[in-house]
PQR file with spaces between the fields and no chain letter, atoms N, CA, C, O and H, PARSE charges and radii, in Angstrom:
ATOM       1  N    UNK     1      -6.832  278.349   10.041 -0.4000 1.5000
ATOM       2  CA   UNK     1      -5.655  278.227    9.200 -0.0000 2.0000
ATOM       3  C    UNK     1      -4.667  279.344    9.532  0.5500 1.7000
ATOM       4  O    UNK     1      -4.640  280.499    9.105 -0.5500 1.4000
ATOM       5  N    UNK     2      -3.750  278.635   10.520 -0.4000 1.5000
ATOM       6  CA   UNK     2      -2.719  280.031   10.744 -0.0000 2.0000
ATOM       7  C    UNK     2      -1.603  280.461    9.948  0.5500 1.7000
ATOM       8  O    UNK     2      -0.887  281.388   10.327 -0.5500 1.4000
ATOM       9  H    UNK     2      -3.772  277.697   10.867  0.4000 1.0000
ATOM      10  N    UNK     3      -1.381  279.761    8.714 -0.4000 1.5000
ATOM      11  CA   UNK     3      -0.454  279.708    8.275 -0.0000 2.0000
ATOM      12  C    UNK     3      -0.637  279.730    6.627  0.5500 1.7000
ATOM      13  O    UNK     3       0.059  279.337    5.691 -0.5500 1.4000
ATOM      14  H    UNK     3      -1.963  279.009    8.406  0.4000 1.0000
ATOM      15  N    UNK     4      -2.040  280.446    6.753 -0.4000 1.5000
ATOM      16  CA   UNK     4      -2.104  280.527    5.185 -0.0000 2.0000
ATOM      17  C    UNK     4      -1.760  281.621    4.362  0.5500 1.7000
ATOM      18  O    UNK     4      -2.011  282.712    4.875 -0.5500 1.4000
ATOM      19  H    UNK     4      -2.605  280.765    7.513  0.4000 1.0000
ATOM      20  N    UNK     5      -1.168  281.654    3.029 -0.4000 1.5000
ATOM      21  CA   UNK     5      -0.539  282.719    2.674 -0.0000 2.0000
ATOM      22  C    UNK     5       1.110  282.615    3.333  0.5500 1.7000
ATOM      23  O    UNK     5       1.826  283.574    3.046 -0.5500 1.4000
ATOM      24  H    UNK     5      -0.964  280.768    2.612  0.4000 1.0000
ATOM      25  N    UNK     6       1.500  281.924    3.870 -0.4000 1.5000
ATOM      26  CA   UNK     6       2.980  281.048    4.149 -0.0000 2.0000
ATOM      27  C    UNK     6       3.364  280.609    3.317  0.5500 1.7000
ATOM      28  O    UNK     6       2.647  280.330    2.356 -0.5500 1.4000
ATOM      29  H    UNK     6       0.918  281.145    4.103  0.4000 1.0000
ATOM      30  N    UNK     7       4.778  280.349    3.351 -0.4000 1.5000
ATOM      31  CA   UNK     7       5.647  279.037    2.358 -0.0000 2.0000
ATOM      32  C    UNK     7       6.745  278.674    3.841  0.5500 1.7000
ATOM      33  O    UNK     7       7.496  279.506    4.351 -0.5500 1.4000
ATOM      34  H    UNK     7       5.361  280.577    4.131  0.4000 1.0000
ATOM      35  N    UNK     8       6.594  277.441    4.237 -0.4000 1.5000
ATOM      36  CA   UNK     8       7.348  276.823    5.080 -0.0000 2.0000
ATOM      37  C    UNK     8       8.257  276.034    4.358  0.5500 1.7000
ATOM      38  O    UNK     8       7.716  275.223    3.607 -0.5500 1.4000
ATOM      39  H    UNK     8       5.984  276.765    3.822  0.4000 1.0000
ATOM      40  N    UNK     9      10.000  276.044    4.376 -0.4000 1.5000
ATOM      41  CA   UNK     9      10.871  274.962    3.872 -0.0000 2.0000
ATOM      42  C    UNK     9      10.965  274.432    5.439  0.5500 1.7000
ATOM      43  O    UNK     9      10.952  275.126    6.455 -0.5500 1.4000
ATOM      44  H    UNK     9      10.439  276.703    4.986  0.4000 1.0000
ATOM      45  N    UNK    10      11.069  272.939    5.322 -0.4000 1.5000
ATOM      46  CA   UNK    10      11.145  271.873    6.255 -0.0000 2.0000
ATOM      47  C    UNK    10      12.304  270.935    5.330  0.5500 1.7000
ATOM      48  O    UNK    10      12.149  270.354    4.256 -0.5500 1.4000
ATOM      49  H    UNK    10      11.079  272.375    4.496  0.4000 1.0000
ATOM      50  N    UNK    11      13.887  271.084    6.494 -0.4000 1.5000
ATOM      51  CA   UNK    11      14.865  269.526    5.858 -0.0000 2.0000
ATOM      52  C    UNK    11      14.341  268.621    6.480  0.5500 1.7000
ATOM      53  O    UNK    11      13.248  268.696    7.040 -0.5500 1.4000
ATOM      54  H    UNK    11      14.013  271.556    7.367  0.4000 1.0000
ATOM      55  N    UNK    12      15.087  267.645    6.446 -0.4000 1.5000
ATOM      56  CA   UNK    12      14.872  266.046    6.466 -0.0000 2.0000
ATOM      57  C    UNK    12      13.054  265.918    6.418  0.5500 1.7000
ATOM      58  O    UNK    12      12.387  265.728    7.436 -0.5500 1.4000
ATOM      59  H    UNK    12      15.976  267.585    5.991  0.4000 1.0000
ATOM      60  N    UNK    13      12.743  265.996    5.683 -0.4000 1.5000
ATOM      61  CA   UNK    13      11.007  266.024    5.848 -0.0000 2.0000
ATOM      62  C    UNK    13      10.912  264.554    5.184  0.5500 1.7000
ATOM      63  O    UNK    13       9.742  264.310    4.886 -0.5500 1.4000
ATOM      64  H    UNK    13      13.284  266.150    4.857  0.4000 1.0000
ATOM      65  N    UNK    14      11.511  263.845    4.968 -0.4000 1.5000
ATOM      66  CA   UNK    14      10.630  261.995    4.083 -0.0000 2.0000
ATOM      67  C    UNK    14      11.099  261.803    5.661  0.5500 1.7000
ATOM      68  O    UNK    14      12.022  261.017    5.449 -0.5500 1.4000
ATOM      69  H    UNK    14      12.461  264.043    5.210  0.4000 1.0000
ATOM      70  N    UNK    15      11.094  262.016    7.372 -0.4000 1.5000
ATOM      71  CA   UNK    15      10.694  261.056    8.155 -0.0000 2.0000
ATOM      72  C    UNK    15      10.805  261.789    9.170  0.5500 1.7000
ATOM      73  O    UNK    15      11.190  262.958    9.130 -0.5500 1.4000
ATOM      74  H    UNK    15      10.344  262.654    7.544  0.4000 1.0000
ATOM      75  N    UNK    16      10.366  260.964   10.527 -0.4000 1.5000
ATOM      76  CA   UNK    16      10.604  261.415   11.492 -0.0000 2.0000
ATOM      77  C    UNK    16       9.915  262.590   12.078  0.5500 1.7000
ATOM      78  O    UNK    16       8.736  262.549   11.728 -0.5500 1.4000
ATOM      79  H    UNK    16      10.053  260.015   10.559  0.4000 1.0000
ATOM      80  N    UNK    17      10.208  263.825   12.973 -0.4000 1.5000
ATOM      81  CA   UNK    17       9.748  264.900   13.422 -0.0000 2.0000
ATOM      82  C    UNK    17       9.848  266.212   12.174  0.5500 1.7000
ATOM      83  O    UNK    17       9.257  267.283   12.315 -0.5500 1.4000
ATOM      84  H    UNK    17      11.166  263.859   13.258  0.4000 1.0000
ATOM      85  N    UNK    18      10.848  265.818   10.773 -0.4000 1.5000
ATOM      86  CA   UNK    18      10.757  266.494    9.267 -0.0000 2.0000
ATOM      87  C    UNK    18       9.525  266.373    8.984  0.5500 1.7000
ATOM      88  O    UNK    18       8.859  267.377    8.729 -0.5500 1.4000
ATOM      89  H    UNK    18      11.328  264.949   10.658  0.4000 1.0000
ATOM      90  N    UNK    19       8.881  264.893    8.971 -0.4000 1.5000
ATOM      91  CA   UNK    19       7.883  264.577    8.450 -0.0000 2.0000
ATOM      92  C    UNK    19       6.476  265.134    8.830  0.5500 1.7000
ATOM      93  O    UNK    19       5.576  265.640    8.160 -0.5500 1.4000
ATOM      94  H    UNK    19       9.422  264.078    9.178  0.4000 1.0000
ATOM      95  N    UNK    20       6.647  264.808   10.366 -0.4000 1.5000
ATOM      96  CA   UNK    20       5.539  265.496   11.310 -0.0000 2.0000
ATOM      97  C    UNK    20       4.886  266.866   10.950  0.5500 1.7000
ATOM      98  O    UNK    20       3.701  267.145   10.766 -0.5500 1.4000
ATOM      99  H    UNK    20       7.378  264.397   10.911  0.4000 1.0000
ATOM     100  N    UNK    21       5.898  267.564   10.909 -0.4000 1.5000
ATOM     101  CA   UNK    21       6.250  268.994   10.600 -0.0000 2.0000
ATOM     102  C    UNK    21       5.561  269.291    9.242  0.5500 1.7000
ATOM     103  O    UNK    21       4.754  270.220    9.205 -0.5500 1.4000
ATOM     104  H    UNK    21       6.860  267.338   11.059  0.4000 1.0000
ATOM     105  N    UNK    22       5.783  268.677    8.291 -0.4000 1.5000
ATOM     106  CA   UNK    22       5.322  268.853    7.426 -0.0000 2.0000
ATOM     107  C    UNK    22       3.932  269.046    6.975  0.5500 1.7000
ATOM     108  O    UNK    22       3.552  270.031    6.341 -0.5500 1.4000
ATOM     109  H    UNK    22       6.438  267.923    8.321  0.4000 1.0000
ATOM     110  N    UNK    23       2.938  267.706    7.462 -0.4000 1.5000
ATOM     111  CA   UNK    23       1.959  267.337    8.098 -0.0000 2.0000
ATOM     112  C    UNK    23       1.443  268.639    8.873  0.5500 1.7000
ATOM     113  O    UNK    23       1.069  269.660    8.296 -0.5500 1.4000
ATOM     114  H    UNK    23       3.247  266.906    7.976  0.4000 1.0000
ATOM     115  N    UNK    24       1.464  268.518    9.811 -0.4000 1.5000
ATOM     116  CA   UNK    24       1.121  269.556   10.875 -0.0000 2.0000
ATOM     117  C    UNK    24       1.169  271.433    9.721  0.5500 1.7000
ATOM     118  O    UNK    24       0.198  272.013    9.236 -0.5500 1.4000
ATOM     119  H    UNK    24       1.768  267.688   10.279  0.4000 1.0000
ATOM     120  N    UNK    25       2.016  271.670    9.686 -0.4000 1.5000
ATOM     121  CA   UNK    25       2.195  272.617    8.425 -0.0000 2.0000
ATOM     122  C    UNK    25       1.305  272.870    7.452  0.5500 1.7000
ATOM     123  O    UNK    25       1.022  274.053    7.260 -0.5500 1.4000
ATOM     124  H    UNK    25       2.806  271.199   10.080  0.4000 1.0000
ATOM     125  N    UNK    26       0.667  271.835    6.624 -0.4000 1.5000
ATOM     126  CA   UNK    26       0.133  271.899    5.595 -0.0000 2.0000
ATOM     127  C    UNK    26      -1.659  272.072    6.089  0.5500 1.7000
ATOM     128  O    UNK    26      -2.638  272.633    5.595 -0.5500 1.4000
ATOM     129  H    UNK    26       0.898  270.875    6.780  0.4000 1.0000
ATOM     130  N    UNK    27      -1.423  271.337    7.192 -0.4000 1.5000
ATOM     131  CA   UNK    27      -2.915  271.486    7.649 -0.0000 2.0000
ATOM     132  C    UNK    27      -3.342  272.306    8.447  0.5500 1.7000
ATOM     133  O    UNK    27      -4.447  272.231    8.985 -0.5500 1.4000
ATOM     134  H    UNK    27      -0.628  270.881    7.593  0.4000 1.0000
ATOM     135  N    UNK    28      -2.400  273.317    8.645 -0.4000 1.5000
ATOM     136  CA   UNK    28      -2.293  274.754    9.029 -0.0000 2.0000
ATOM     137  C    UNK    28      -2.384  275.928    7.841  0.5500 1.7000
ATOM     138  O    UNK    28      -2.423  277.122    8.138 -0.5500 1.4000
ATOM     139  H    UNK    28      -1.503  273.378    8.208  0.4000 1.0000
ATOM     140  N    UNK    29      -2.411  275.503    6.624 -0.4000 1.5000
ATOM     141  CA   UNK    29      -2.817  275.830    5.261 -0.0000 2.0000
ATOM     142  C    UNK    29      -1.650  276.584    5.111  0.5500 1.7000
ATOM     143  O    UNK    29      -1.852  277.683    4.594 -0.5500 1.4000
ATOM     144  H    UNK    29      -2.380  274.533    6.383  0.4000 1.0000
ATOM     145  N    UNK    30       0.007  276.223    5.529 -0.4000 1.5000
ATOM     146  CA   UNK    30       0.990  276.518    4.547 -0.0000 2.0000
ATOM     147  C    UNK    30       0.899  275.890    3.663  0.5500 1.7000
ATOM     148  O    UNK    30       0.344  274.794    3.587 -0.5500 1.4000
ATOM     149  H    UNK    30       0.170  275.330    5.949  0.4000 1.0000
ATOM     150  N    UNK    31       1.659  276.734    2.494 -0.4000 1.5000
ATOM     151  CA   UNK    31       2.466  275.866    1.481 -0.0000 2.0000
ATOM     152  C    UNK    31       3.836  275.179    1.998  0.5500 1.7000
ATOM     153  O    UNK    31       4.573  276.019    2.516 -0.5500 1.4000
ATOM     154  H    UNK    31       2.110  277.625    2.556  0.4000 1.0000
ATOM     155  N    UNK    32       4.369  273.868    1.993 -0.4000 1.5000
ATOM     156  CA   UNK    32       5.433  273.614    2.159 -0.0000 2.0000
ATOM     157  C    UNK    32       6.304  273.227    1.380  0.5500 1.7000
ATOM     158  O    UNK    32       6.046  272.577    0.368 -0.5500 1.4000
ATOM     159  H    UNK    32       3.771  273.186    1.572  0.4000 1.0000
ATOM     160  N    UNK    33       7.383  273.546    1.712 -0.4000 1.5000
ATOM     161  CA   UNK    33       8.406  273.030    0.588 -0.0000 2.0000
ATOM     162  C    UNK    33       9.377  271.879    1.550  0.5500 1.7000
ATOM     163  O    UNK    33      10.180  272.134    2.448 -0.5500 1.4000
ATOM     164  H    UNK    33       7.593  274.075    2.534  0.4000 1.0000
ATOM     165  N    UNK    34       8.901  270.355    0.901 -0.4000 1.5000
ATOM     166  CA   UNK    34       9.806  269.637    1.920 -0.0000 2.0000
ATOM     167  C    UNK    34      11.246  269.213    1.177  0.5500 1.7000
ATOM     168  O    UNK    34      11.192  268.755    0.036 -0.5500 1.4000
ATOM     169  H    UNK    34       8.248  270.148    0.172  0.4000 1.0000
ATOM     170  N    UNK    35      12.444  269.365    1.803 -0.4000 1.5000
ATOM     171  CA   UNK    35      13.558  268.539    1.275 -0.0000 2.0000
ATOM     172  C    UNK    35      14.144  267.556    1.883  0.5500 1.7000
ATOM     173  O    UNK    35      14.466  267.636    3.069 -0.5500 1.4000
ATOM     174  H    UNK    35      12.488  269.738    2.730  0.4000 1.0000
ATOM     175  N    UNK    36      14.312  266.727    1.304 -0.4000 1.5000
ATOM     176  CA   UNK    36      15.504  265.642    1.670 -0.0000 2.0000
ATOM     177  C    UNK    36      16.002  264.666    0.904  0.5500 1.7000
ATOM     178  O    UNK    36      15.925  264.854   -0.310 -0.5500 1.4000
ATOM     179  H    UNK    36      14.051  266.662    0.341  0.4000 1.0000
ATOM     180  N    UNK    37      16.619  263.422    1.377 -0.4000 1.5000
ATOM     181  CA   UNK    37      17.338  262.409    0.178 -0.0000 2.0000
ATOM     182  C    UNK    37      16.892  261.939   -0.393  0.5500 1.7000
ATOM     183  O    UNK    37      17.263  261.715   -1.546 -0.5500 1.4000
ATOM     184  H    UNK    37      16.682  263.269    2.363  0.4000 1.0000
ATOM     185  N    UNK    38      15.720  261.492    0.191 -0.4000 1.5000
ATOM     186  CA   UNK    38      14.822  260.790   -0.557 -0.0000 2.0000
ATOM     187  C    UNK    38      13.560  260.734   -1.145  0.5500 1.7000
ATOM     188  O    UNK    38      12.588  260.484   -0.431 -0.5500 1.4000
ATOM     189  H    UNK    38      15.419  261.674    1.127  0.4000 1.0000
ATOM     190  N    UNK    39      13.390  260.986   -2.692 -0.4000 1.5000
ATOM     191  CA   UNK    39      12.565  261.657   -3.048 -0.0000 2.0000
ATOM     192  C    UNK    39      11.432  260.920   -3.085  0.5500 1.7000
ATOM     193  O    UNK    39      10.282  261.330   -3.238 -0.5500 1.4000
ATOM     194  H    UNK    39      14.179  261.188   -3.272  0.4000 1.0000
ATOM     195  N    UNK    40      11.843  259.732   -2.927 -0.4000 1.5000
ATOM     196  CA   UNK    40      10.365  258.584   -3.124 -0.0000 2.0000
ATOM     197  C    UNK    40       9.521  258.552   -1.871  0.5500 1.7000
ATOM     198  O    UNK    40       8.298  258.425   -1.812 -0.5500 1.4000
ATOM     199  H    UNK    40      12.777  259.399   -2.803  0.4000 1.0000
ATOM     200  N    UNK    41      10.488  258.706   -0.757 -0.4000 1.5000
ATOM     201  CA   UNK    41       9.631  258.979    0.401 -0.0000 2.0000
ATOM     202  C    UNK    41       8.836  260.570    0.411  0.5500 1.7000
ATOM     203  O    UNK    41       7.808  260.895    1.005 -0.5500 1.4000
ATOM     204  H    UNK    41      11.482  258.810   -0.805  0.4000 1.0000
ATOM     205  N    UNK    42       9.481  261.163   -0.229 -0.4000 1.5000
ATOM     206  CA   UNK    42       9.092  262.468   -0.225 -0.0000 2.0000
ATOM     207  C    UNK    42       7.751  262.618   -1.208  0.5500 1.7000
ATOM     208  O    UNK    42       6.785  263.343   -0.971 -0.5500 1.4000
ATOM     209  H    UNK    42      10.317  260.898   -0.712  0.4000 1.0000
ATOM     210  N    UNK    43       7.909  261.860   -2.231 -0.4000 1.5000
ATOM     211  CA   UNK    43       6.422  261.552   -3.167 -0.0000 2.0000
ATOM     212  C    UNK    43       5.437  260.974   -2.476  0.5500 1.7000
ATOM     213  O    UNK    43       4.293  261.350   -2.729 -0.5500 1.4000
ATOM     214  H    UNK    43       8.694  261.271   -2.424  0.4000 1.0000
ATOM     215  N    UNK    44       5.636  259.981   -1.496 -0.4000 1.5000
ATOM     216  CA   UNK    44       4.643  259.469   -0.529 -0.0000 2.0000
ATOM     217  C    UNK    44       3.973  259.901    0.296  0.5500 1.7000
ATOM     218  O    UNK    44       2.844  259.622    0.700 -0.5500 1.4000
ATOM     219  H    UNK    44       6.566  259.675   -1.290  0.4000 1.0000
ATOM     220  N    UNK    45       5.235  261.142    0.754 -0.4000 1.5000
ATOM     221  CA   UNK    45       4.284  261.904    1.589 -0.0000 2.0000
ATOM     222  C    UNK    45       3.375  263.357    1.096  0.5500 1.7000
ATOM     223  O    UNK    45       2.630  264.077    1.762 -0.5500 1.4000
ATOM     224  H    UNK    45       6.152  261.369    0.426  0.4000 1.0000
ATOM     225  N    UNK    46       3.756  263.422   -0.238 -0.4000 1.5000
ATOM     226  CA   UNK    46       3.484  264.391   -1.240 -0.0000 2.0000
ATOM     227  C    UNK    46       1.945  264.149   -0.839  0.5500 1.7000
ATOM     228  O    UNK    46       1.263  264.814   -0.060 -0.5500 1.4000
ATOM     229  H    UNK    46       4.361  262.838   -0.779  0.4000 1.0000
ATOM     230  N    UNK    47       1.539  262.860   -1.689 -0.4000 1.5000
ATOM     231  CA   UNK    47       0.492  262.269   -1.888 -0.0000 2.0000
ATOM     232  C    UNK    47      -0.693  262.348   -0.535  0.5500 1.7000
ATOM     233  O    UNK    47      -1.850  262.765   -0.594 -0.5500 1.4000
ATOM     234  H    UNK    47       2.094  262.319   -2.322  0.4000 1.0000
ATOM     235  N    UNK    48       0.089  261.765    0.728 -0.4000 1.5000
ATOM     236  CA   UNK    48      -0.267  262.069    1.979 -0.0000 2.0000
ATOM     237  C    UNK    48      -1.394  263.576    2.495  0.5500 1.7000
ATOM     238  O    UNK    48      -2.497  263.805    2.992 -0.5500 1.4000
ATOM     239  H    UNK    48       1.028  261.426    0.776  0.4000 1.0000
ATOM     240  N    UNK    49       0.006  264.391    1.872 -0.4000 1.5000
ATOM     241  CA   UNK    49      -0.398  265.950    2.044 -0.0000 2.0000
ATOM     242  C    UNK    49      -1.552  266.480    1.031  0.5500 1.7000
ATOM     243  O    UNK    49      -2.536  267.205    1.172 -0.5500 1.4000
ATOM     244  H    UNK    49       0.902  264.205    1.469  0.4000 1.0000
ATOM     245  N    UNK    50      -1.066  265.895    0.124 -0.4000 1.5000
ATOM     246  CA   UNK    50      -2.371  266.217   -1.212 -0.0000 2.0000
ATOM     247  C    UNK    50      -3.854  265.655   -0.776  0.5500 1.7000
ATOM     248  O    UNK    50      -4.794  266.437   -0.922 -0.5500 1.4000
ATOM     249  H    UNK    50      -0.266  265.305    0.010  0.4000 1.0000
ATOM     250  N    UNK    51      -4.095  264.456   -0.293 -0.4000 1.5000
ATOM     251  CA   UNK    51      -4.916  264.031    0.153 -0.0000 2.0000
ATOM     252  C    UNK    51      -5.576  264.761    1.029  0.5500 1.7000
ATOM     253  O    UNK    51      -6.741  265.100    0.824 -0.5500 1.4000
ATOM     254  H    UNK    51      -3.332  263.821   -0.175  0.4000 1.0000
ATOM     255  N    UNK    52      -4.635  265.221    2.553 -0.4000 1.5000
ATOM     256  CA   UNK    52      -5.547  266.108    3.384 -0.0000 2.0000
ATOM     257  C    UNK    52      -5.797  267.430    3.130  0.5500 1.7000
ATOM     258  O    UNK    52      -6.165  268.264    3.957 -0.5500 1.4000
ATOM     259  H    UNK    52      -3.688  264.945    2.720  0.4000 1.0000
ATOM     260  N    UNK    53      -5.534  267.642    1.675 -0.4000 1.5000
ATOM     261  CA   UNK    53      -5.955  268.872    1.248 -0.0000 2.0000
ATOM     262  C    UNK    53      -4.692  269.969    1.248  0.5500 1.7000
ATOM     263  O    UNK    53      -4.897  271.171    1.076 -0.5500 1.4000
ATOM     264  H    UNK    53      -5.235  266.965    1.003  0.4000 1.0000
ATOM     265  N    UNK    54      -3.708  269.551    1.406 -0.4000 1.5000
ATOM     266  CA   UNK    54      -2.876  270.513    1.439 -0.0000 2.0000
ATOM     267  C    UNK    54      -1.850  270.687    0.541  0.5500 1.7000
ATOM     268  O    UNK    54      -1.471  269.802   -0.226 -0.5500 1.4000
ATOM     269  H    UNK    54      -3.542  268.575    1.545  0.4000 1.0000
ATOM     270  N    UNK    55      -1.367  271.837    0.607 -0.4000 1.5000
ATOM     271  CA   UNK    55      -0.167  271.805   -0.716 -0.0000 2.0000
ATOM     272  C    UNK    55       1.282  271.356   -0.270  0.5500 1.7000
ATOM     273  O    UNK    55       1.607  271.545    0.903 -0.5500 1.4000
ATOM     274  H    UNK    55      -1.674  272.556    1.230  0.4000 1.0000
ATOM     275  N    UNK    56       2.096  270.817   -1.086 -0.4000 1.5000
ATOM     276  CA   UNK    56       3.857  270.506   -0.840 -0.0000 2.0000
ATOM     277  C    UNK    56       4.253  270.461   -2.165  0.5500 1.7000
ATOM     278  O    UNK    56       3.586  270.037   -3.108 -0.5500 1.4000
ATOM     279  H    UNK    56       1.833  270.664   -2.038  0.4000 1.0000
ATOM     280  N    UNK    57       5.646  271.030   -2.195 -0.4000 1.5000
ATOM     281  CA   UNK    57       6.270  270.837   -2.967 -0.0000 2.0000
ATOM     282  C    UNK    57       7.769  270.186   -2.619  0.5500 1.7000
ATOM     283  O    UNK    57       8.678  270.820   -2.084 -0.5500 1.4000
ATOM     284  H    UNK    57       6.188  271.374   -1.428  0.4000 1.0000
ATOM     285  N    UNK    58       7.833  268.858   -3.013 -0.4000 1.5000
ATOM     286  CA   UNK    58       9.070  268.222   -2.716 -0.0000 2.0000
ATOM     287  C    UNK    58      10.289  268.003   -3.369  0.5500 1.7000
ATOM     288  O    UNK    58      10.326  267.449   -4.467 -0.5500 1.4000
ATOM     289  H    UNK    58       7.095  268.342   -3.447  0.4000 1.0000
ATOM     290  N    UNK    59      11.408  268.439   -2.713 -0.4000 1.5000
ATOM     291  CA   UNK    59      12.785  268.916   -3.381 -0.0000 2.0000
ATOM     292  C    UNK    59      14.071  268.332   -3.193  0.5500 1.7000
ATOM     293  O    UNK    59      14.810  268.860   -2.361 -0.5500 1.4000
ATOM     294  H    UNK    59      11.378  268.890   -1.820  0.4000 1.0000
ATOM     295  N    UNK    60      14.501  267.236   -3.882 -0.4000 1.5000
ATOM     296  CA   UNK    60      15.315  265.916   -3.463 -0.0000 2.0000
ATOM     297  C    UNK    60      16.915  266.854   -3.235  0.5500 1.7000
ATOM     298  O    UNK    60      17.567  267.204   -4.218 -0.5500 1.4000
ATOM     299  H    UNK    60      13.901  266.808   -4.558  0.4000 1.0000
ATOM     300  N    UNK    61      17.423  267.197   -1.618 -0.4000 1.5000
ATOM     301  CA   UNK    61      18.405  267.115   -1.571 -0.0000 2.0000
ATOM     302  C    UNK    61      19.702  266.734   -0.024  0.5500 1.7000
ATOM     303  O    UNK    61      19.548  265.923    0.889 -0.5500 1.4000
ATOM     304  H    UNK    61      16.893  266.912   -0.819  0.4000 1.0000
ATOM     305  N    UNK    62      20.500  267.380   -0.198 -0.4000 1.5000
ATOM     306  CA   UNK    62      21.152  266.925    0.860 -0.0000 2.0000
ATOM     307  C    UNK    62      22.032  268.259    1.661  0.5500 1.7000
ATOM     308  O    UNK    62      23.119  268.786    1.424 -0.5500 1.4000
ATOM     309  H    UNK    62      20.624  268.039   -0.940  0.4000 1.0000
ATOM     310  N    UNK    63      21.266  268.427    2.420 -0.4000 1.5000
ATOM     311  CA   UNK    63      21.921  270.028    3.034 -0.0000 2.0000
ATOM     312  C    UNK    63      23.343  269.986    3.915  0.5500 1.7000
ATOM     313  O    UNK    63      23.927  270.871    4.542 -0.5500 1.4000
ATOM     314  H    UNK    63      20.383  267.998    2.612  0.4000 1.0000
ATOM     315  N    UNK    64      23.578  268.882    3.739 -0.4000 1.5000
ATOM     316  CA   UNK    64      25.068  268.731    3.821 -0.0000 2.0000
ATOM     317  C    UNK    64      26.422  268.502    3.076  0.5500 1.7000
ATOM     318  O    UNK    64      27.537  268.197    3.499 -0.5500 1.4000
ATOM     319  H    UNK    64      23.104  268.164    3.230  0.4000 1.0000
ATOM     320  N    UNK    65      25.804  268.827    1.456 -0.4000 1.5000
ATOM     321  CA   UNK    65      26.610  269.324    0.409 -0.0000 2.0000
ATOM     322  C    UNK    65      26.319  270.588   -0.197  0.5500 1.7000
ATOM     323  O    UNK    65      25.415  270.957   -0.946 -0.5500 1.4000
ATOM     324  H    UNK    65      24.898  269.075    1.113  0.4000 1.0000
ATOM     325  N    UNK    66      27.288  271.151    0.301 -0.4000 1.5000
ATOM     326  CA   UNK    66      27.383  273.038   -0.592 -0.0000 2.0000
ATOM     327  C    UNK    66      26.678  273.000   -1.584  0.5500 1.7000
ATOM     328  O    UNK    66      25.496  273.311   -1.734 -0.5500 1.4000
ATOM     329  H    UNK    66      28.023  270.852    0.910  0.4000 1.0000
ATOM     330  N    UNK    67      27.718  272.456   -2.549 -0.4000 1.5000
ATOM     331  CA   UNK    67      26.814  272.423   -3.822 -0.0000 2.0000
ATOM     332  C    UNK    67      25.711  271.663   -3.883  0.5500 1.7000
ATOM     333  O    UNK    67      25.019  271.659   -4.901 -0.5500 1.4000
ATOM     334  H    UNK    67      28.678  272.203   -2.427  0.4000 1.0000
């Protein structure tokens, strides 16, 4: 576990190489914090991560609005 005692934020994490990342991350025994638009995908993969034992915390946003 190289990465335990970490907190990794990962954007676009509900797909793609976000997603991967995430995955890969958690089973490296970070904590991750994933964000992106979509939070339902992001609960799916919550669940995903919870399953292989790992922690996430998922954070619905869009890093291409300031606010």
């Amino acid at each position: 576990m190289r990465f335990n005692n970490r907190v990794v934020v990962i954007t676009g994490a509900s797909s793609g190489i976000g997603k991967a990342l995430v995955i890969e991350f958690a089973q490296e025994g970070a904590t991750v914090v994933a964000a992106a638009r979509s939070f339902d995908k992001l609960e799916n993969l919550q669940v995903d991560v919870t399953e292989r034992g790992g922690v996430m915390f998922p954070i619905e946003t869009d890093v291409s609005k300031e606010e």
